[in-house]
Structures are given as C-alpha cells and as structure tokens.
DSSP file (Angstrom, degrees, kcal/mol; ACC not computed):
  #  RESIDUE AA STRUCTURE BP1 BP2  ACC     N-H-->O    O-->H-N    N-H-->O    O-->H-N    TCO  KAPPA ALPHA  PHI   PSI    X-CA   Y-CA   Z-CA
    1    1 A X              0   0    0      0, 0.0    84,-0.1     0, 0.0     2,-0.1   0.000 360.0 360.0 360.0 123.0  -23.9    4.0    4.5
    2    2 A X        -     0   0    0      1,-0.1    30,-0.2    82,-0.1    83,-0.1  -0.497 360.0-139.5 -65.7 127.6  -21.8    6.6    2.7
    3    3 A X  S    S+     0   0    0     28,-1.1    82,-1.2    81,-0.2    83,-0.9   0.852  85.6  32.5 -44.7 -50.1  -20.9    5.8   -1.2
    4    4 A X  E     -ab  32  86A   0     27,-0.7    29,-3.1    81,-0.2     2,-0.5  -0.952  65.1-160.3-142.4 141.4  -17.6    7.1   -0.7
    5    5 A X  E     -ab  33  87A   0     81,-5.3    83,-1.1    -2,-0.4     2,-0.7  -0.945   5.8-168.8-120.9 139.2  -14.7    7.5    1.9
    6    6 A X  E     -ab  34  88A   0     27,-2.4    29,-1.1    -2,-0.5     2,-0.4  -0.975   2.0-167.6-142.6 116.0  -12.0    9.6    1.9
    7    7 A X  E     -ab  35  89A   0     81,-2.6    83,-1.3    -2,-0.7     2,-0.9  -0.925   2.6-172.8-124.9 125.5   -9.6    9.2    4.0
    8    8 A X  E     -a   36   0A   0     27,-3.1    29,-1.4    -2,-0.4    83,-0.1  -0.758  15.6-147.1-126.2  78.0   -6.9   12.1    4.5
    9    9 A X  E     -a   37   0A   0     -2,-0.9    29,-0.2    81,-0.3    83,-0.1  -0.296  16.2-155.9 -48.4 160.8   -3.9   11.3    6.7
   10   10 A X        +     0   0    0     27,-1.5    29,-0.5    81,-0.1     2,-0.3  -0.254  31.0 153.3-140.7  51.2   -2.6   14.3    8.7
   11   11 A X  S    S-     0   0    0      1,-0.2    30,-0.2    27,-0.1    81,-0.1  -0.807  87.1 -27.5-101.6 130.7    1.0   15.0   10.1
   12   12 A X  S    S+     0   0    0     -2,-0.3    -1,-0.2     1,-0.2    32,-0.1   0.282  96.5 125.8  35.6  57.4    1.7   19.1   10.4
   13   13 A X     >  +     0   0    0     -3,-0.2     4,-0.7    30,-0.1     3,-0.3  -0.381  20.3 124.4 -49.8  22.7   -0.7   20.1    7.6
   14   14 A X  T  4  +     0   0    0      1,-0.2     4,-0.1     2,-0.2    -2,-0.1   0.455  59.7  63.7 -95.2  -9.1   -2.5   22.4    9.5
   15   15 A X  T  4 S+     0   0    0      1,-0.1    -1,-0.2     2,-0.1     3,-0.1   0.666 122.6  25.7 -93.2 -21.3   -2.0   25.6    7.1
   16   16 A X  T  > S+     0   0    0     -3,-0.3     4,-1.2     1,-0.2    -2,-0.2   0.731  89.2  92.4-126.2   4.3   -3.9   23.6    4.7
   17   17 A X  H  X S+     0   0    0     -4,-0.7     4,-0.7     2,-0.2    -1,-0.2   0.359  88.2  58.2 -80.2  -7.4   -6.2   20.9    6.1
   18   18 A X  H  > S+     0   0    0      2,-0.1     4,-2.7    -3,-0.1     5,-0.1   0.826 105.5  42.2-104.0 -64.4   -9.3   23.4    6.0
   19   19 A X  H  > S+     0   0    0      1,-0.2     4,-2.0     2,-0.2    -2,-0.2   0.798 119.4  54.8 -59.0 -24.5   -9.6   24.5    2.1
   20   20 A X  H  X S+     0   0    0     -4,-1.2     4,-1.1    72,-0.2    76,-0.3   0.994 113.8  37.4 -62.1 -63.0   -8.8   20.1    1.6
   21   21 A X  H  X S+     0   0    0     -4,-0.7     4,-3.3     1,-0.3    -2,-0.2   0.859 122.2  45.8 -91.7 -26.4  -11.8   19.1    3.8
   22   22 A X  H  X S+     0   0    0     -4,-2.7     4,-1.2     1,-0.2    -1,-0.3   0.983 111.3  55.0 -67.8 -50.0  -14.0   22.5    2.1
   23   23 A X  H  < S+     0   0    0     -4,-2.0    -2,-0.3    -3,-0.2    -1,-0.2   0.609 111.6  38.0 -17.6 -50.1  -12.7   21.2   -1.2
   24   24 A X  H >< S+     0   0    0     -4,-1.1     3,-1.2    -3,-0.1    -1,-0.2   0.955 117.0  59.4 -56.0 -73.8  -14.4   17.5   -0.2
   25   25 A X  H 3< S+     0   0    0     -4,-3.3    -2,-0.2     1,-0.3    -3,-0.1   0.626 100.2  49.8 -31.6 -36.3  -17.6   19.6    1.3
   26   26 A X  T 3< S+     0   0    0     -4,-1.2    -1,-0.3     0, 0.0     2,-0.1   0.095  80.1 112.7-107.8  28.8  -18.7   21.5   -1.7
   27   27 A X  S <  S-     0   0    0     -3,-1.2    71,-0.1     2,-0.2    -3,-0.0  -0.541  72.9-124.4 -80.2 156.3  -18.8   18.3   -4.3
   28   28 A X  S    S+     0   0    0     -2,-0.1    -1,-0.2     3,-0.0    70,-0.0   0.972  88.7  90.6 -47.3 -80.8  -22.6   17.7   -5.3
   29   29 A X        -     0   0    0      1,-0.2    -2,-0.2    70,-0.1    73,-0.1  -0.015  60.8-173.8 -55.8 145.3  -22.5   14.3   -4.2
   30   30 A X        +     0   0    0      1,-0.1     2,-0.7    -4,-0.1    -1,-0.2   0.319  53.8  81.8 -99.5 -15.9  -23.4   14.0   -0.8
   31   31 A X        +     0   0    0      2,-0.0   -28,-1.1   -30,-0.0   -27,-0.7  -0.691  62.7 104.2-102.0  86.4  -23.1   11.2    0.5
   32   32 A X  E     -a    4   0A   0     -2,-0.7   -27,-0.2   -30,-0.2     2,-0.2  -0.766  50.0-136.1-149.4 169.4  -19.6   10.7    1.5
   33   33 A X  E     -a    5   0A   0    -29,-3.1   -27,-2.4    -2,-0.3     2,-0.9  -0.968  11.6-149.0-131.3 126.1  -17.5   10.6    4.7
   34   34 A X  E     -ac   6  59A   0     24,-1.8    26,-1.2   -29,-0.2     2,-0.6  -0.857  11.8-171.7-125.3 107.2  -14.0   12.3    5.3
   35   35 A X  E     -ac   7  60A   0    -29,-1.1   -27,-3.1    -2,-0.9     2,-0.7  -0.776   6.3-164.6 -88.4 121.8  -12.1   10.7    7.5
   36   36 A X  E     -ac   8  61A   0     24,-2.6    26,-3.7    -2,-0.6     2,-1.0  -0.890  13.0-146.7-124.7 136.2   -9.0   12.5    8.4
   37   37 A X  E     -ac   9  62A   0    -29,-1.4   -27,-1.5    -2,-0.7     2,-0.5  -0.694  15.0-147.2-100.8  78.8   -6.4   10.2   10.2
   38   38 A X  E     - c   0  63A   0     24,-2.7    26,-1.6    -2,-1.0   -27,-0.1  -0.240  20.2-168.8 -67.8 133.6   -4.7   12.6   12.8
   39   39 A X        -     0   0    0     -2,-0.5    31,-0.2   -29,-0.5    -1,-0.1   0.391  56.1 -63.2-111.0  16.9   -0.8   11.2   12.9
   40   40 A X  S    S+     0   0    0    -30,-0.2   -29,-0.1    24,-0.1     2,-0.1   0.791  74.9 178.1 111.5  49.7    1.3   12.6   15.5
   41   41 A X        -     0   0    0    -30,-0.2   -30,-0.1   -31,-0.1     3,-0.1  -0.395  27.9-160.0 -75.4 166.8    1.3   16.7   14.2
   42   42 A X  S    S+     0   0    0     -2,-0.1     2,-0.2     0, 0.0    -1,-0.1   0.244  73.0  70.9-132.7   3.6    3.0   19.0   16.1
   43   43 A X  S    S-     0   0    0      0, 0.0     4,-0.2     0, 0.0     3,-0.2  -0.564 101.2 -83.8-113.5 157.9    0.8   22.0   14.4
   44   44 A X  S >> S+     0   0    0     -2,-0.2     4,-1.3     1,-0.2     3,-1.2   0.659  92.5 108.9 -43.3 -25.6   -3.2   23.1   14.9
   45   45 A X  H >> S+     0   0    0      1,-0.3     3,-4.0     2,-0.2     4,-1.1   0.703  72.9  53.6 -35.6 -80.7   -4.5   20.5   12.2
   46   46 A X  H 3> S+     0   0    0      1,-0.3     4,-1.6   -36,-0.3    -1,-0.3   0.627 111.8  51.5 -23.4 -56.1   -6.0   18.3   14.6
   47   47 A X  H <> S+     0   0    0     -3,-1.2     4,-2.2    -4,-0.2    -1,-0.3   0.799 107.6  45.3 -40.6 -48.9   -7.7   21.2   15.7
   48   48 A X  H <X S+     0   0    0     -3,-4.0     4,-2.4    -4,-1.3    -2,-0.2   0.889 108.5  55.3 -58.0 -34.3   -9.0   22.5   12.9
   49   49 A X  H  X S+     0   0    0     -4,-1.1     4,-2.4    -5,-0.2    -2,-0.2   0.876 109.0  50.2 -67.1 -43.1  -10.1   19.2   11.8
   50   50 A X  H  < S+     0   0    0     -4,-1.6    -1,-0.2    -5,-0.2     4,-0.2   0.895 109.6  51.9 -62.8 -49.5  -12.1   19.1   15.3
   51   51 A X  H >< S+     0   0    0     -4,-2.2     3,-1.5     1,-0.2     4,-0.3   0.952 119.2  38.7 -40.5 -58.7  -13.6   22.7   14.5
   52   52 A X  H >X S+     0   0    0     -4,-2.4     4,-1.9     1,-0.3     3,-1.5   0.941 107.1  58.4 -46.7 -51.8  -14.7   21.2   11.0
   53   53 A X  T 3< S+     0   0    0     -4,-2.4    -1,-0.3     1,-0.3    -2,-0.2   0.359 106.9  50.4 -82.3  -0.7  -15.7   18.0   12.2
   54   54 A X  T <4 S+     0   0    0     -3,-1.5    -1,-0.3    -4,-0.2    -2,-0.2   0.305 114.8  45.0-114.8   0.7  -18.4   20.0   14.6
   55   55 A X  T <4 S+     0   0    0     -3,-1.5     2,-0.3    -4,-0.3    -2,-0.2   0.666 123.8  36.6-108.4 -37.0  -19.7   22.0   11.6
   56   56 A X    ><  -     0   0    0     -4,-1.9     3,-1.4    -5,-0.2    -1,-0.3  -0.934  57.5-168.7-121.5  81.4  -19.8   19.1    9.5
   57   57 A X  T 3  S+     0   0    0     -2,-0.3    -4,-0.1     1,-0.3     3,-0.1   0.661  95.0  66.7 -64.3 -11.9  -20.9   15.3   10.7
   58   58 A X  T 3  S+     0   0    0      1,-0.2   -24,-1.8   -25,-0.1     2,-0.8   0.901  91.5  70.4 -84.7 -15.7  -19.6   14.1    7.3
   59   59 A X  E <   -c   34   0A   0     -3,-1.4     2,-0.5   -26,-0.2   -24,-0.2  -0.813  68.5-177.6 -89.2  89.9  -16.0   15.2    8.6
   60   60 A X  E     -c   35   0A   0    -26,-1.2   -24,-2.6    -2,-0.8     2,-0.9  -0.843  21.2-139.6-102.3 111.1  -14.8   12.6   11.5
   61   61 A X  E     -c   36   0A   0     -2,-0.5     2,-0.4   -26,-0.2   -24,-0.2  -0.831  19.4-166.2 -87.0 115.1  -11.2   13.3   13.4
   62   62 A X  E     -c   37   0A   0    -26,-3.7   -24,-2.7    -2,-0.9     2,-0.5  -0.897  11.4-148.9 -94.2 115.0   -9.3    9.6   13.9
   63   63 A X  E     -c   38   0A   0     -2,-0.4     2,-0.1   -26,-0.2   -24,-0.1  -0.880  19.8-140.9 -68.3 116.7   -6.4    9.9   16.4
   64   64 A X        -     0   0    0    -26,-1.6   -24,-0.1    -2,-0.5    10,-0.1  -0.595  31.1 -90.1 -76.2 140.9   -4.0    7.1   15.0
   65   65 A X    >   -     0   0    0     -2,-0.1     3,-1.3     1,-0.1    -1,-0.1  -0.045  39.1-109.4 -32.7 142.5   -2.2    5.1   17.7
   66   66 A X  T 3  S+     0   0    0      1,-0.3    -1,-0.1    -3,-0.1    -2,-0.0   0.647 120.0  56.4 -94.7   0.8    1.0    6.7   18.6
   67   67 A X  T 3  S+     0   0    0      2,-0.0     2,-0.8     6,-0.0    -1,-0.3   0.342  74.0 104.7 -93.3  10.2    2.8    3.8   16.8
   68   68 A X    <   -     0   0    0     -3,-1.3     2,-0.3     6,-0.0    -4,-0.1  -0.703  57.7-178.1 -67.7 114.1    1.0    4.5   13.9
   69   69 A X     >  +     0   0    0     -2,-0.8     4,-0.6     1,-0.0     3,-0.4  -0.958  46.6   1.8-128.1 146.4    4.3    6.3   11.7
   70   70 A X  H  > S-     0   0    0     -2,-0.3     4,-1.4     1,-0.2     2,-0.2   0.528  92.5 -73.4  70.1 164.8    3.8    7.8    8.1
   71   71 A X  H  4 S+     0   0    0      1,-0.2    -1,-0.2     2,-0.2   -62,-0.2   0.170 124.4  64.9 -92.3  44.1    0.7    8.2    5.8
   72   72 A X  H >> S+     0   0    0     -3,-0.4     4,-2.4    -2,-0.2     3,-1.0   0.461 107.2  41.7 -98.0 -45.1    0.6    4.5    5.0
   73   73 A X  H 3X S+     0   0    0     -4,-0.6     4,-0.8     1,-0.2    -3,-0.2   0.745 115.6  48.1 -79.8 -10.8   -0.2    3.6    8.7
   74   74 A X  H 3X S+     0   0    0     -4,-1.4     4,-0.9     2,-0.1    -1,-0.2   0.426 111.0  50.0-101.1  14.5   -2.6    6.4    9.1
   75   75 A X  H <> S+     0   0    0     -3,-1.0     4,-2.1     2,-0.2     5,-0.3   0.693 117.7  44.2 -98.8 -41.7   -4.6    5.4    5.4
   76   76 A X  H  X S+     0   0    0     -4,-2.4     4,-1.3     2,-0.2    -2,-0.1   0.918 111.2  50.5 -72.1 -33.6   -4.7    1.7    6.9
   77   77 A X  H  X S+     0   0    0     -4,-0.8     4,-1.0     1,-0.2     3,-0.3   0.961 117.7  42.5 -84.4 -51.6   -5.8    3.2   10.3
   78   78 A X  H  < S+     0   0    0     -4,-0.9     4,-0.4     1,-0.2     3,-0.3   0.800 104.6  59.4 -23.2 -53.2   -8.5    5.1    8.1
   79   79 A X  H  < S+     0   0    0     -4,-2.1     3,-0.3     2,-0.2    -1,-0.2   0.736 101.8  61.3 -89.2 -36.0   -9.4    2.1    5.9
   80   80 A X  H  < S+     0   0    0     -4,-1.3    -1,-0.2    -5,-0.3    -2,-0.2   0.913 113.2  34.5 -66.8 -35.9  -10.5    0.3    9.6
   81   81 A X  S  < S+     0   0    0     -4,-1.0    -1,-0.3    -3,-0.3    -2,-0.2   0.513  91.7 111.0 -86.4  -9.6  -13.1    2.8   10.3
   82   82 A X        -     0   0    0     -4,-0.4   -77,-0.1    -3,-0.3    -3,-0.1  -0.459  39.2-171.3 -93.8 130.2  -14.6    3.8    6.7
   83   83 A X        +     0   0    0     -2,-0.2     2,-0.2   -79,-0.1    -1,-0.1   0.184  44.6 107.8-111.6  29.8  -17.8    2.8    6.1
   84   84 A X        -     0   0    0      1,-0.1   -81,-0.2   -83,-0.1   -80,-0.2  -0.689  68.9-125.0-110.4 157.4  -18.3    3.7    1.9
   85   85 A X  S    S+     0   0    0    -82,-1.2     2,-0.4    -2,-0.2   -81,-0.2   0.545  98.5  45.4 -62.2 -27.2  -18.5    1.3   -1.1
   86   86 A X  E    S-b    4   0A   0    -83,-0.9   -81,-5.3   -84,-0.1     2,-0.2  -0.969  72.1-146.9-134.4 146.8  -15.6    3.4   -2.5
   87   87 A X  E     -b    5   0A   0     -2,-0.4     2,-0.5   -83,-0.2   -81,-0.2  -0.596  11.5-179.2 -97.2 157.2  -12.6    4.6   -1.3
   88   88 A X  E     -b    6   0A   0    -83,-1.1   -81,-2.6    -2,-0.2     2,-0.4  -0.850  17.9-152.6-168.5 108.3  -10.6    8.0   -2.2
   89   89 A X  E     -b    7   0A   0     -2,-0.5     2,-0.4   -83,-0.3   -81,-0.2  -0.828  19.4-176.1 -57.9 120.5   -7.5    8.4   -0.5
   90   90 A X        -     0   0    0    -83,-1.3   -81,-0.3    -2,-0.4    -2,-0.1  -0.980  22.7-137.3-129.1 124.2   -6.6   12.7   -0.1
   91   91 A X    >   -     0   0    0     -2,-0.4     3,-0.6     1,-0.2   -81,-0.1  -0.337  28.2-114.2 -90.8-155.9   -3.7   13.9    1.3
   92   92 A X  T 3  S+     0   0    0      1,-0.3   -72,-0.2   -81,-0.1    -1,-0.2   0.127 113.9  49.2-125.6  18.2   -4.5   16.9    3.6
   93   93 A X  T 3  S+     0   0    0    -76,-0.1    -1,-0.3   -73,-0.1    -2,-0.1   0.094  96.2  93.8-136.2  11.8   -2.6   19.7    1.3
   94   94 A X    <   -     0   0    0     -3,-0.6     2,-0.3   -77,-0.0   -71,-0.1  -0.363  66.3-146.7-105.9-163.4   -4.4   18.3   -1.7
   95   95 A X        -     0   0    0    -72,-0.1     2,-0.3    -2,-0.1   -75,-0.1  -0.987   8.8-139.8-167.5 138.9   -8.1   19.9   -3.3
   96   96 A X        -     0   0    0    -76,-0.3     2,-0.2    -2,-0.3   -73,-0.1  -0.770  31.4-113.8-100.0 168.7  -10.8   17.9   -5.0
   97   97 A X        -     0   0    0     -2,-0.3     3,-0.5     1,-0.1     2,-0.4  -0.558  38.8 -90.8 -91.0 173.9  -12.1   19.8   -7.9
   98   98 A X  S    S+     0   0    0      1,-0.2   -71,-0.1    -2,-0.2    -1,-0.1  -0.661 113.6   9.8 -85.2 134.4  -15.6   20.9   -7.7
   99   99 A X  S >  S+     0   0    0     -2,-0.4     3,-0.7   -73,-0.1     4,-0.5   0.066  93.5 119.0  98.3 -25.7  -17.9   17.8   -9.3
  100  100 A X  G >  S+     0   0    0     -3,-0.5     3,-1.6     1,-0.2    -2,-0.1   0.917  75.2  42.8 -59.9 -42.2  -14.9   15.3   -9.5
  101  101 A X  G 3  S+     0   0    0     -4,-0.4     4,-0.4     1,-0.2    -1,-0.2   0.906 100.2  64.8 -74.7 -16.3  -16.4   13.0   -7.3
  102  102 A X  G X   +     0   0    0     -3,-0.7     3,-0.9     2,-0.1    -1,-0.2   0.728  69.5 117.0 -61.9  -5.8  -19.5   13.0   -8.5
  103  103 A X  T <  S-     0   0    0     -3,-1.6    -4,-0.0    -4,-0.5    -3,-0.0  -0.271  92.4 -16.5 -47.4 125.2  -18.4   11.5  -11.9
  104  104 A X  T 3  S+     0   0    0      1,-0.1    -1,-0.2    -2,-0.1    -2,-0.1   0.375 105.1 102.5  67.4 -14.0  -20.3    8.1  -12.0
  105  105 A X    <         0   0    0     -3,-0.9    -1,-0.1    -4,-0.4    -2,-0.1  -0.267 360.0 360.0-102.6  41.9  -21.1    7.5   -9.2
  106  106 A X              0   0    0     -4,-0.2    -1,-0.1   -77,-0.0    -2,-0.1   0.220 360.0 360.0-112.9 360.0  -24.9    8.2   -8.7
C-alpha cells in the first residue's frame, strides 16, 4: 500500500502535465501513487499521462465518467481509487519541490 496519493485532476493541461507528474517522480520518498483523474480534455494530456503511466507504474491514468464536471468531481473520482494513508491533492500545472513530500513521513 502506497503512503501517499496524489491525485491530480486533468482538463486541457497537457502543456504541463509531464514536468507535474516528473515533479511527483523525483521526490526521495518512494512510495506513493499519482493518480491523475483525466476530465473531459480536449488537448494530448490524457496521452501523455498514458506515455508516463507506461514508464512509470506509480503513475495511473483514471478516465472520469463523462458526468464527472470540474476538478472537485475528478478529486472525488480520484479519492475512490487511492489506495495511500495520505492524500496530496496536485493540480496538473502545479510542481512539487524536490524532498517536499518526504518531510515526515518516513
């Protein structure tokens, strides 16, 4: 079971959804999962994500239901699948720093 999940909704982020999920990837800690919550893009994310997500097992692409609207219903559609003791909501244009999750948690 992964310590932490991080769950990244995804609507037409695609320019920036690869340096977020390397930004997750290069932390110390290692035991995590990053879920990213595809929402109804009209852009490559979803693709990338899939590219990632074949490089990477900690990287999982969730298609939200196509009445899933906004990144509240694709965090909850995340939250259903996440299998960590802690949670970390990311939005898909945002950047962890390197080491920030590892604070404490070990």
């Amino acid at each position: 079971m992964p310590k932490i999940s991080i769950i990244t909704p995804l609507h037409n982020k695609g320019l920036y959804i690869e340096n977020t999920i390397k930004s997750v990837l290069v932390q110390s800690i290692c035991n995590l999962e990053m879920l990213v919550v595809e929402n109804n893009s009209s852009d490559l994310g979803p693709e990338i994500v899939a590219a990632c997500a074949q490089r990477d097992s900690k990287v999982r692409l969730i298609m939200a239901p196509p009445e899933v609207r906004g990144p509240g219903g694709a965090r909850n559609c995340g939250l259903s699948e996440a299998r960590g003791e802690w949670i970390l909501f990311l939005d898909a244009d945002d950047l962890v720093i390197v080491e920030n999750l590892d604070l404490g948690l070990r």
